[in-house]
C-alpha positions as CSV (number, residue, x, y, z in Angstrom):
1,X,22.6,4.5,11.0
2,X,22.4,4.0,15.0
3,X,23.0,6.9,16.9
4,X,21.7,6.6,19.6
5,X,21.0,4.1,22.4
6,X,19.8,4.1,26.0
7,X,19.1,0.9,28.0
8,X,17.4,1.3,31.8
9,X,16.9,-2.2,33.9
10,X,17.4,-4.6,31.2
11,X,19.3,-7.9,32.2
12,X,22.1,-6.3,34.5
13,X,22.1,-3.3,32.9
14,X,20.5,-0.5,35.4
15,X,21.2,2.5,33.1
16,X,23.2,3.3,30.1
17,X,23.7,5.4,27.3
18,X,25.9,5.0,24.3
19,X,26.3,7.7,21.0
20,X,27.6,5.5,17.6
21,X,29.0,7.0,14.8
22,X,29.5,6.1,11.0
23,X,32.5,3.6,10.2
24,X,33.3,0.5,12.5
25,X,32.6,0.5,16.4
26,X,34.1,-2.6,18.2
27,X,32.3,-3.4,21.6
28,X,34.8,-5.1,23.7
29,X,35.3,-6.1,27.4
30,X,35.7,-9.2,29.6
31,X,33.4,-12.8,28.6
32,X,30.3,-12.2,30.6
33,X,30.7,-8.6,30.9
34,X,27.5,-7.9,28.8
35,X,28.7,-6.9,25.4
36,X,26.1,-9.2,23.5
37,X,23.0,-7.9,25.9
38,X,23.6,-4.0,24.4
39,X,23.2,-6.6,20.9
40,X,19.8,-8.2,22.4
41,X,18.5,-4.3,23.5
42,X,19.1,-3.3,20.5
43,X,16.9,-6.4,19.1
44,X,14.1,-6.1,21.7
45,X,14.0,-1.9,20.4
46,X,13.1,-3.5,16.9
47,X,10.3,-5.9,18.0
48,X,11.9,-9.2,19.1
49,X,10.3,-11.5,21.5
50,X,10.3,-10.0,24.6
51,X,10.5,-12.2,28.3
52,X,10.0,-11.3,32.1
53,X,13.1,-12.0,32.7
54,X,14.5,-9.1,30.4
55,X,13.9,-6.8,33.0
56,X,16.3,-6.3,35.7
57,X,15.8,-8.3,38.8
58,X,13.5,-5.6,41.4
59,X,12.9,-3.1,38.8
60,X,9.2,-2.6,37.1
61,X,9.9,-2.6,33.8
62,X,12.8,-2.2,30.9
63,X,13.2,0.3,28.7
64,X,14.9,0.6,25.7
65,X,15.7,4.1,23.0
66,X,17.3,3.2,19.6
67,X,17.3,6.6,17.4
68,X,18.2,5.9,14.2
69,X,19.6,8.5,11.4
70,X,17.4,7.4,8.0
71,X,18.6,10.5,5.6
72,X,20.0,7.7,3.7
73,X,17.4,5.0,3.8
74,X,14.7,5.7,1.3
75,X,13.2,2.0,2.4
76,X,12.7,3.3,6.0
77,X,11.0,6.7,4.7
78,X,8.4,4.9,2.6
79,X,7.6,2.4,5.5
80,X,7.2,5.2,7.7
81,X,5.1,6.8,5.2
82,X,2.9,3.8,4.4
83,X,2.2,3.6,8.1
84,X,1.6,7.8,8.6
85,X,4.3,8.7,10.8
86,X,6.3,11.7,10.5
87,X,10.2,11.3,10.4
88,X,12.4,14.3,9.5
89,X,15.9,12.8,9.3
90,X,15.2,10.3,12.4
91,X,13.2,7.7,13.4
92,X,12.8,6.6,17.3
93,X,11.7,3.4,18.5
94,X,11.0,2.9,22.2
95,X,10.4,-0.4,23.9
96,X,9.0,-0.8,27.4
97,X,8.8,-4.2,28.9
98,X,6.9,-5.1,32.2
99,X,7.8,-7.6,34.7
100,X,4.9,-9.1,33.9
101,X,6.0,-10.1,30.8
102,X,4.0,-7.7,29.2
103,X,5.6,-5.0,27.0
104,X,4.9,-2.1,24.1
105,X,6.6,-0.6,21.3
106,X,6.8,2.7,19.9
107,X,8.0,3.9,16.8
108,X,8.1,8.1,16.7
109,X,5.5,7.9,19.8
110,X,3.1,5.9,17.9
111,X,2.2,2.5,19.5
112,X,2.4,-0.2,17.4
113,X,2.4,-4.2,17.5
114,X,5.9,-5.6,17.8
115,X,5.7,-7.6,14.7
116,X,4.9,-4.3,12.5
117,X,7.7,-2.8,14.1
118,X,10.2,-5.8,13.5
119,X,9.7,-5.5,9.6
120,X,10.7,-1.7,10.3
121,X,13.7,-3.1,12.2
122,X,14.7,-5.1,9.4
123,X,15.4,-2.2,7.1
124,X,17.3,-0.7,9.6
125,X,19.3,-3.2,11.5
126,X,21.0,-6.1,9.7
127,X,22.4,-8.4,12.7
128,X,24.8,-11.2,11.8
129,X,25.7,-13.7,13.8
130,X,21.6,-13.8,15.3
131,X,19.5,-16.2,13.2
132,X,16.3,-14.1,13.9
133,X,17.4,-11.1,11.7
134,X,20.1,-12.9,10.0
135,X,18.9,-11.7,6.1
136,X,21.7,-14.0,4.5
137,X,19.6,-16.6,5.4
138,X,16.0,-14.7,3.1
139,X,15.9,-15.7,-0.1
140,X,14.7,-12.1,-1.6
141,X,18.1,-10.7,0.6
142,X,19.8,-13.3,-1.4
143,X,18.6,-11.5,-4.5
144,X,19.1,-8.0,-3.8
145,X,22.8,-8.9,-2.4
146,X,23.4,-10.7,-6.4
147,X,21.7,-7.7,-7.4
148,X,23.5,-4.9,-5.2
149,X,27.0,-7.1,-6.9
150,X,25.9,-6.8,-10.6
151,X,24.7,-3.4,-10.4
152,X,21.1,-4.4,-12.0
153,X,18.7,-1.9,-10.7
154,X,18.7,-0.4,-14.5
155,X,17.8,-3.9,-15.6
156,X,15.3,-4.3,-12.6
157,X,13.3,-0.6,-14.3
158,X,11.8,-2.2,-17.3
159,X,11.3,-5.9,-15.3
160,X,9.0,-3.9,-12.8
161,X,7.0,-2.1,-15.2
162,X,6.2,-4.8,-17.3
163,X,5.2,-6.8,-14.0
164,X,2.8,-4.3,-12.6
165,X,0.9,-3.2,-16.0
166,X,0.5,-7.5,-16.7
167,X,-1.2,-7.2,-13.0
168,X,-3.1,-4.8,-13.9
169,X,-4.4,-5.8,-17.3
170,X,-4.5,-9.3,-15.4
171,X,-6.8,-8.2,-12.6
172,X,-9.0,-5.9,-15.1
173,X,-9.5,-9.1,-17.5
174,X,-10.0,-11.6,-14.5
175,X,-13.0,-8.6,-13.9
176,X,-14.6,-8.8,-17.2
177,X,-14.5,-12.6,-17.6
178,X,-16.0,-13.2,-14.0
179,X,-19.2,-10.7,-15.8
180,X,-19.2,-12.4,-18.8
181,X,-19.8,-16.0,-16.6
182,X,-23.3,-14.4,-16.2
183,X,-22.8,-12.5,-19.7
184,X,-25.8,-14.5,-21.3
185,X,-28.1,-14.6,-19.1
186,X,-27.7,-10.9,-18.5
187,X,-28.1,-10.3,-22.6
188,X,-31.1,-12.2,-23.4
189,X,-32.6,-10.7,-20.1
190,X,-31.7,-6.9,-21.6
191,X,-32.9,-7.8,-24.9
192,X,-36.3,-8.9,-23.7
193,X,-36.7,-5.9,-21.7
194,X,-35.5,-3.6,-24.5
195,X,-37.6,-5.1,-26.6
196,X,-40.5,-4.7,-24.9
197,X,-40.4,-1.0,-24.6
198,X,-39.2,-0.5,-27.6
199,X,-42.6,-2.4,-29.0
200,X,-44.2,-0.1,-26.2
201,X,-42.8,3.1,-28.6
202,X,-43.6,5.7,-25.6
203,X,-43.6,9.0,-26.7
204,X,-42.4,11.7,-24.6
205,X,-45.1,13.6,-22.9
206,X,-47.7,10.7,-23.6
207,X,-48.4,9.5,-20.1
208,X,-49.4,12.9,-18.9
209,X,-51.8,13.3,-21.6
210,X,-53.3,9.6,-21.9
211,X,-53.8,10.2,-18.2
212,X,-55.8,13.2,-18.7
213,X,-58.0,11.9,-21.5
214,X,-58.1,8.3,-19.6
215,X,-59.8,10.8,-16.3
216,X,-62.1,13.1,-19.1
217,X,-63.7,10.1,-20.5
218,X,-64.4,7.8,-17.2
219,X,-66.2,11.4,-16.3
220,X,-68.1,12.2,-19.8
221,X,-71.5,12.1,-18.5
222,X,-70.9,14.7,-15.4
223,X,-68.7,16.5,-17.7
224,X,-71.5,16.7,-20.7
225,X,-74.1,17.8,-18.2
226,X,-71.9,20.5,-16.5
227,X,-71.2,21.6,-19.9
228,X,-75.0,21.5,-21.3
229,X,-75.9,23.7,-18.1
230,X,-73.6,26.2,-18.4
231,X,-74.1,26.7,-22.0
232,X,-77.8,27.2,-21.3
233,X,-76.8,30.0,-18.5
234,X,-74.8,31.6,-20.9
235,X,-76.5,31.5,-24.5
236,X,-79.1,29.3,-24.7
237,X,-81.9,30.3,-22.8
238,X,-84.3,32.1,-25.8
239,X,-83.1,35.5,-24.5
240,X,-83.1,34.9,-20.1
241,X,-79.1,33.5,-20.7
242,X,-76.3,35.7,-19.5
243,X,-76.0,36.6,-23.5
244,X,-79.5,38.2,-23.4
245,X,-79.7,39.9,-20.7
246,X,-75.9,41.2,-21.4
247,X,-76.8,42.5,-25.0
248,X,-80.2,44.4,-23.6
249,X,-78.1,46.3,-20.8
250,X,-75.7,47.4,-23.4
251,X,-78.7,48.6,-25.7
252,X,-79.8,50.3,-23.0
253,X,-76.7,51.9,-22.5
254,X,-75.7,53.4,-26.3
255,X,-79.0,55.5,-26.4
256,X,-77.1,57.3,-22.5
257,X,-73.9,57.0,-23.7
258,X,-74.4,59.6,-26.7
259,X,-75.5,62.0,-24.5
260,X,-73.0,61.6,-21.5
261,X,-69.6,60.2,-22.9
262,X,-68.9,59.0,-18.9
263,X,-70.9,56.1,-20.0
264,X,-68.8,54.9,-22.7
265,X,-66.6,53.0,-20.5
266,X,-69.0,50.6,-19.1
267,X,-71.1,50.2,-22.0
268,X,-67.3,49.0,-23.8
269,X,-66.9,47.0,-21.0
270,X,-71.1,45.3,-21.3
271,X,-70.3,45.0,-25.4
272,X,-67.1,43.2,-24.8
273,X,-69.0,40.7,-22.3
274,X,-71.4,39.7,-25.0
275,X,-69.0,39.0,-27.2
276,X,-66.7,36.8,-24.6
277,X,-70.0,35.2,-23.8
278,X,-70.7,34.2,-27.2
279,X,-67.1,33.0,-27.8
280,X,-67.3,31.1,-24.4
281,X,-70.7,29.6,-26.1
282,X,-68.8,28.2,-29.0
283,X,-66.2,26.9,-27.4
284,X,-68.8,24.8,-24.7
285,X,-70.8,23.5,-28.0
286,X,-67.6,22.5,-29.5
287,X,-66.8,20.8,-26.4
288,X,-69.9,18.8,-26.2
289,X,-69.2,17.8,-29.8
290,X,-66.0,16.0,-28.6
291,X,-67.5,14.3,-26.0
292,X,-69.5,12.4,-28.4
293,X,-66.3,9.9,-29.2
294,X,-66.1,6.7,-30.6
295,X,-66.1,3.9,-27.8
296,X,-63.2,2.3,-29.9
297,X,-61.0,5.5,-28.9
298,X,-61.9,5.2,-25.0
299,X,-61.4,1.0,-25.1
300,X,-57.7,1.8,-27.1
301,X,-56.7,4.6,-24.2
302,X,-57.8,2.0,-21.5
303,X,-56.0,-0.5,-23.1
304,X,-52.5,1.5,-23.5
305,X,-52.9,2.6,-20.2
306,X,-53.1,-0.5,-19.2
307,X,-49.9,-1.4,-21.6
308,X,-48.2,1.6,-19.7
309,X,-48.8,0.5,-16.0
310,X,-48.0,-3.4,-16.5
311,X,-44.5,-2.5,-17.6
312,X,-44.0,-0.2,-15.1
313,X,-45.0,-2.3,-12.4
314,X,-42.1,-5.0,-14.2
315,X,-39.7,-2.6,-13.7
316,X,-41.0,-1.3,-10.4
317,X,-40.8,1.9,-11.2
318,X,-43.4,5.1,-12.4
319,X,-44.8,5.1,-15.6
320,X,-43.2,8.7,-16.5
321,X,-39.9,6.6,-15.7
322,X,-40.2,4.3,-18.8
323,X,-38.2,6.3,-20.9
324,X,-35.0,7.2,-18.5
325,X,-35.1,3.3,-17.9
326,X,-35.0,2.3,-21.8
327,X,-32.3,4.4,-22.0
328,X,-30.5,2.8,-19.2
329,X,-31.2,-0.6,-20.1
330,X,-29.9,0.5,-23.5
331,X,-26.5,1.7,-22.4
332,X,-25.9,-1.3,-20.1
333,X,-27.4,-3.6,-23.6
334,X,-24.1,-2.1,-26.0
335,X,-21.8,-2.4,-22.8
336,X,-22.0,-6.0,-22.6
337,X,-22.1,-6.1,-26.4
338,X,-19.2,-4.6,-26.5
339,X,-17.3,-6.9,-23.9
340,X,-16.4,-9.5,-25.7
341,X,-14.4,-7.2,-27.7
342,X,-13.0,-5.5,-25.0
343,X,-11.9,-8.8,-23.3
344,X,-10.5,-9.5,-26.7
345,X,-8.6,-6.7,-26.8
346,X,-7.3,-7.3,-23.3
347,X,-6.3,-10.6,-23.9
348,X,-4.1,-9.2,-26.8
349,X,-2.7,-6.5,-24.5
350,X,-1.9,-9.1,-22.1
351,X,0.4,-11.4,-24.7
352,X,2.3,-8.3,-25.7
353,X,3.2,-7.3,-21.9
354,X,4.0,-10.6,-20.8
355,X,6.5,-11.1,-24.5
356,X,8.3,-7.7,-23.4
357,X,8.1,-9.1,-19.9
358,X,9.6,-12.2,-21.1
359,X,12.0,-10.5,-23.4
360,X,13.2,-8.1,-20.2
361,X,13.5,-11.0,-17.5
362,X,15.5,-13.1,-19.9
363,X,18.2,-10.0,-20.1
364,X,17.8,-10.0,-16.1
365,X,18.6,-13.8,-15.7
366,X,21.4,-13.8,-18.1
367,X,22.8,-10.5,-16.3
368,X,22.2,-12.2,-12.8
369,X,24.0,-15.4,-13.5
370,X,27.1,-13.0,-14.6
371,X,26.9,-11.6,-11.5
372,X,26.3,-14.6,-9.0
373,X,29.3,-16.4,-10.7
374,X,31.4,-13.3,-10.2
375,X,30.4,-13.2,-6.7
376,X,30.9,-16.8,-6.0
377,X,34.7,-16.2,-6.8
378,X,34.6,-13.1,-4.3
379,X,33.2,-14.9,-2.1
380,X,35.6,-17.6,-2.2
381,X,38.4,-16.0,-2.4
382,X,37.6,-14.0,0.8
383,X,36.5,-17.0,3.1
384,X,40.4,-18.4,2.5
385,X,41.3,-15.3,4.0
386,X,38.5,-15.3,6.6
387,X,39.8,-19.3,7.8
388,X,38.0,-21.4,6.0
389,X,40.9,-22.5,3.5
390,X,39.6,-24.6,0.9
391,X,35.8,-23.4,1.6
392,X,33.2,-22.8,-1.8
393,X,30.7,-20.2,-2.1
394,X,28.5,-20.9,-5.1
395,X,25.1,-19.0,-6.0
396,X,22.2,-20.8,-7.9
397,X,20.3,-18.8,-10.0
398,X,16.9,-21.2,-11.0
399,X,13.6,-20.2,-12.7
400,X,10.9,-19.1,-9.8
401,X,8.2,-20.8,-9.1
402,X,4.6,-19.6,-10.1
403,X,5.2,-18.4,-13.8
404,X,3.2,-15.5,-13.4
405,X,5.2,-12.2,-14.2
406,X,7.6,-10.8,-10.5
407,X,8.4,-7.8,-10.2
408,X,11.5,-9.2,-9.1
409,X,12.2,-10.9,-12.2
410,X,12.1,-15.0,-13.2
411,X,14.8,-15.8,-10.5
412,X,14.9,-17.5,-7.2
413,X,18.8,-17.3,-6.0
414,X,19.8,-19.6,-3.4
415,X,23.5,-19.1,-1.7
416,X,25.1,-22.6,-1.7
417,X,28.3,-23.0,0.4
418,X,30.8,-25.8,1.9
419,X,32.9,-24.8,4.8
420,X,35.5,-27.4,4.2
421,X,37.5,-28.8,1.7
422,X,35.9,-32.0,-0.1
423,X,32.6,-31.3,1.8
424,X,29.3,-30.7,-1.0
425,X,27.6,-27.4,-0.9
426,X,24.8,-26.7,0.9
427,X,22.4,-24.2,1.2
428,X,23.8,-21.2,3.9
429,X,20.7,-21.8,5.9
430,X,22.4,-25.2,7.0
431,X,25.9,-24.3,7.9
432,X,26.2,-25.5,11.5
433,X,28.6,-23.3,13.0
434,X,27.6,-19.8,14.1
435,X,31.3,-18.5,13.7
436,X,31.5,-19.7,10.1
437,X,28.0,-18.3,9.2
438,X,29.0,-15.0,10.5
439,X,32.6,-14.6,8.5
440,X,30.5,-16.2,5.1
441,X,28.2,-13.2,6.2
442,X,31.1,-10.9,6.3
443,X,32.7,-12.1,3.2
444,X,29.1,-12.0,1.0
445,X,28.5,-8.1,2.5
446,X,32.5,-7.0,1.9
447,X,32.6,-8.5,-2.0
448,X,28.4,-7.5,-2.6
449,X,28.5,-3.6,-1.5
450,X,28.8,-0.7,-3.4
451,X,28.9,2.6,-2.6
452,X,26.9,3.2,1.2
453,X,25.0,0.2,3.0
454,X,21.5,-0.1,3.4
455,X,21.6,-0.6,6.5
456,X,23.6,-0.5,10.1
457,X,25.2,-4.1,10.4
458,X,26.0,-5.8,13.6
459,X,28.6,-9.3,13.4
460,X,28.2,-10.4,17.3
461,X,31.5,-12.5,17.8
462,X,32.1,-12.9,13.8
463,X,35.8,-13.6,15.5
464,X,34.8,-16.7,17.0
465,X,37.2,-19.5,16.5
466,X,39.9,-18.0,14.8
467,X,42.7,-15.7,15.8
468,X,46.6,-14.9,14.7
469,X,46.3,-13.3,10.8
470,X,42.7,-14.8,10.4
471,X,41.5,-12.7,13.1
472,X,43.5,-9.1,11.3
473,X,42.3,-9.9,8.4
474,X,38.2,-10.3,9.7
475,X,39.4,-7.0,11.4
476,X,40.6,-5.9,7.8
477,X,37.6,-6.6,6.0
478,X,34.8,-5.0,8.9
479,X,37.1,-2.1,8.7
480,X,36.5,-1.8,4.7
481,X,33.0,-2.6,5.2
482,X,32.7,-0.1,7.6
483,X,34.0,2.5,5.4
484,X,30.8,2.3,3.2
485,X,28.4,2.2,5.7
486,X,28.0,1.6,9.8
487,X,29.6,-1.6,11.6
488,X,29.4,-2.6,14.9
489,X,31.5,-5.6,15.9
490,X,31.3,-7.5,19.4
491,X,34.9,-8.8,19.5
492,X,37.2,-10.7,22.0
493,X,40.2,-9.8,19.9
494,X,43.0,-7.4,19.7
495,X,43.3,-7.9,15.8
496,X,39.7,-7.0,15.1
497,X,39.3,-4.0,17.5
498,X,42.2,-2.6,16.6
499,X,41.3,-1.9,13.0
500,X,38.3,-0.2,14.6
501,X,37.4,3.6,14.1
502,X,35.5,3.8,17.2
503,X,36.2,1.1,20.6
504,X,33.5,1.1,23.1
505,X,34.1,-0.8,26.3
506,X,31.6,-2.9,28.3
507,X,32.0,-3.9,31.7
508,X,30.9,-5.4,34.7
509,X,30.9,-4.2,38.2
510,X,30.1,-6.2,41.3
511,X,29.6,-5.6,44.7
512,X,28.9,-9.1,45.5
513,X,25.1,-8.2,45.9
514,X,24.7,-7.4,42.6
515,X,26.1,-6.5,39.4
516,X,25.5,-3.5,36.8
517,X,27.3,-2.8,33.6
518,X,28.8,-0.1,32.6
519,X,30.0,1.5,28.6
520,X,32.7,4.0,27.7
521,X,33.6,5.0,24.5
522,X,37.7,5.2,24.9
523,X,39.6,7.6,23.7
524,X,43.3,7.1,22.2
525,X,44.9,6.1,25.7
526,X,42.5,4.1,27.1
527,X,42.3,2.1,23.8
528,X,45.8,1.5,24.0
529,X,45.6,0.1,27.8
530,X,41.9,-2.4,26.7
531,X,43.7,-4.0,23.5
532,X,47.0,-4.6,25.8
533,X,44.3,-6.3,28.3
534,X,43.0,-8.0,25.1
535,X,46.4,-9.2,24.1
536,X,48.2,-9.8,27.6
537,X,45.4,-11.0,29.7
538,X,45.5,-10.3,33.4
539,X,49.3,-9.0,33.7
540,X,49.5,-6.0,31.6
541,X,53.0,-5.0,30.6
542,X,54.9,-2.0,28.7
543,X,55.9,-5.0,26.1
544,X,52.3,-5.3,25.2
545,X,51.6,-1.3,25.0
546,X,53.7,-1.5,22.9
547,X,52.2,-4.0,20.9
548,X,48.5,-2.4,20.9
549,X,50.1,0.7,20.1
550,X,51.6,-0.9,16.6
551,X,48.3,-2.1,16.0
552,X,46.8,0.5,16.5
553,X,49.7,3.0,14.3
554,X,49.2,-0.4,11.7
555,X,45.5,-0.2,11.4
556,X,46.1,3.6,10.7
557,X,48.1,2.9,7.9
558,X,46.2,0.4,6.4
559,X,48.1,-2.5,7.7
């Protein structure tokens, strides 16, 4: 709902600020006296085209508030969401433009480009009578209007569903069959590689210790003569090796130690040397023994070493990495082993989501049809009383194009109408007059709507062309249209604004220099003495007060 509105220096409006409340509003005054520029602020505040002209002649720059109430407008609270702004109950858009021609919009004092802002504006403004955000005209507001009729949101539930898990199982297989393009390639390439380190049959811990024996023989010469040298040292040297000349000391020793038990300790200490030297001794020879090795053994360790860094290098890896990259190439192997029957099962998955789709769309298109041809009669019946006796409202229901599963269901819905009697239908897009596109607008929103509207709706001059009981009964319906929702009507007629729950005046006021306009919402009185200017023209007289008051008393009573 639009609650709020405040104009500075746009057209010849200097400043102004008008409140709206729920129900109708009628915006009346004198031709020329501005009515349809508060209509083009309130279009400029939602993103449209902006001029240099817009702003008032020797001012800087226009500015434009709309704050609109969205408690009810779940639509509006997930765009704002989507786009990160915070809006607790309300939602502000600002418009400044320059007299440069340049201009900004603001939506809760967030800058953002006018075309973002003009797909907010659509959820909140629904102007009729305006081609730009005329939504009769949209196809998918053609829909939801057939829809909003036939009460088909529980039909739309399992239509949606069954649209967005196809799209997903659709995108997911499109995924696999784009890998398995390159699927063979990738296999025989895997199975190669496998199979080469599988023939390889690394065991763990094996490149650390072929590494070590690879070093120890390259170095058995230095390593038998260090070996030979120290044994000699140590034991074999007839008596002048560290062995010798240990077990003497201690002999010397056990002869002392009897007699002085202080010695005991060191002579343990000489007695356990021998023996570690002995033991040391054994373990040298034994090592020179397995230096002597078969020239097979050292040309096979050269060889798998060899075997070892080859595929390593392949792989571009370290050779101690051969085993984490078998397994690897392993796990990727059995994915793509596996795909084909995961795309199978996809593929399966796929039919039985698009049969229940098929199976749920048809109940939708059967259910939609119902509805169109029930509010083609509405319709109908309403634009006889709207002045267009003898006119036809008809609503096409025809399979969408594409074939792929909508979320909006198998259905494109085209409103079809003819004006006048023995005239075909046409699509509404192509009705000529903007009077007659406005009341078919009115008639399609009065028999469509249930419950609260969407959106605030705007009919600028919806009156145009007709008058007498036609014009009462336009009056009639905005007033029932206005019960579920918020209307405001730019009107030149008594019959209209009378039915009214709210009248705001516009006028103009001159000076000869230059002209500003002025609003006032009227109270009971002054409503009174603007319908008996609407109805008597320049010469007001008590005959028609009189008049605006019955109208006013008639509209109260319901006609």
């Amino acid at each position: 709902m639009l609650c709020y509105l405040k104009v500075r220096d746009f057209a010849i409006i200097d400043a102004v600020e008008v409140e709206f409340a729920q129900g109708l509003t009628a915006l009346t005054g004198e031709t020329g006296a501005g009515k349809s520029i508060l209509v083009d602020a309130v279009l400029l505040a939602l993103g449209g085209r902006a001029a240099a002209d817009a702003v008032r002649h020797g001012a800087e720059r226009a500015e434009i508030t709309a704050t609109f109430d969205i408690a009810g407008s779940a639509e509006a609270r997930d765009w704002l969401a989507a786009q990160s702004l915070d809006a607790e109950g309300e939602v502000i858009l600002r418009r400044v433009v320059g007299a440069d021609g340049r201009s900004r919009c603001f939506v809760n004092g967030q800058a953002l480009p006018a075309q973002v802002v003009r797909e907010l504006g659509s959820l909140l403004i629904d102007i009729h009578g305006q081609q730009e955000f005329l939504s009769l005209l949209r196809r998918n507001a053609q829909r939801q209007l057939v829809d909003l009729h036939g009460d088909l949101e529980p039909l739309m539930v399992p239509v949606r569903e069954a649209a967005e898990e196809w799209r997903h199982l659709s995108r997911e297989h499109a995924r696999l069959a784009e890998a398995a393009h390159e699927r063979g390639s990738r296999l025989e390439l895997l199975r190669y590689q496998v199979g080469e380190l599988d023939a390889l049959s690394l065991e763990h811990g094996e490149v650390e210790s072929l590494a070590e024996e690879q070093s120890r023989l390259a170095n058995r010469g230095r390593l038998a003569e260090a070996t030979r040298a120290a044994l000699a040292l140590a034991y074999d040297a007839d008596g002048a090796d560290a062995h010798g000349v240990a077990s003497r000391a201690a002999g010397q020793l056990r002869a002392a130690a009897a007699i002085d038990a202080t010695l005991a300790a060191p002579l343990r200490m000489l007695e356990d040397a021998v023996i570690a030297l002995k033991e040391a001794a054994g373990e040298l020879s034994g090592y020179l023994d397995s230096l002597d090795v078969d020239p097979q053994r050292q040309d096979w360790v050269e060889r798998r070493v060899a075997a070892i860094e080859e595929l390593a290098r392949k792989h571009r890896i370290e050779p101690s990495a051969l085993p984490a990259q078998l397994a690897s190439l392993n796990a990727e192997l059995a994915a793509l082993e596996n795909s084909e029957i995961v795309l199978s099962g996809l593929q399966r998955r796929l039919a039985e989501v698009r049969s229940r789709y098929d199976a749920t769309a048809a109940k939708l298109t059967e259910a939609r049809r119902s509805a169109a041809a029930r509010l083609a009669t509405s319709v109908t019946s309403l634009m006889a009383v709207l002045g267009m006796p003898g006119g036809r409202f008809e609503v096409e229901v025809s399979p969408a194009a594409g074939g792929e599963p909508s979320t909006e269901g198998n259905d494109e819905v085209t409103f079809l109408v003819s004006a006048n009697p023995g005239q075909p239908v046409k699509p509404v897009s192509r009705v000529a007059s903007g009077g007659e596109l406005s009341r078919i607008s009115l008639a399609v929103q009065v028999a469509a709507a249930h419950g609260s509207a969407r959106t605030c709706m705007i009919f600028d001059e919806v009156d145009a062309g007709v008058g007498g009981a036609v014009a009462e009964m336009v009056g009639r319906q905005l007033a029932a249209l206005g019960a579920r929702g918020q209307v405001l009507c730019v009107t030149h007629l008594a019959q209209v604004a009378s039915q009214a729950d709210h009248q705001v005046r516009v006028a103009k006021i001159t000076d000869g220099r230059s002209s500003r306009m002025t609003v006032t919402e009227l109270n009971a009185p002054e409503r009174v003495e603007e319908l008996a200017r609407m109805l008597g023209g320049v010469e007001i007289t008590r005959k028609t007060r009189d008049h605006a008051r019955e109208m006013l008393k008639a509209a109260a009573r319901g006609g």
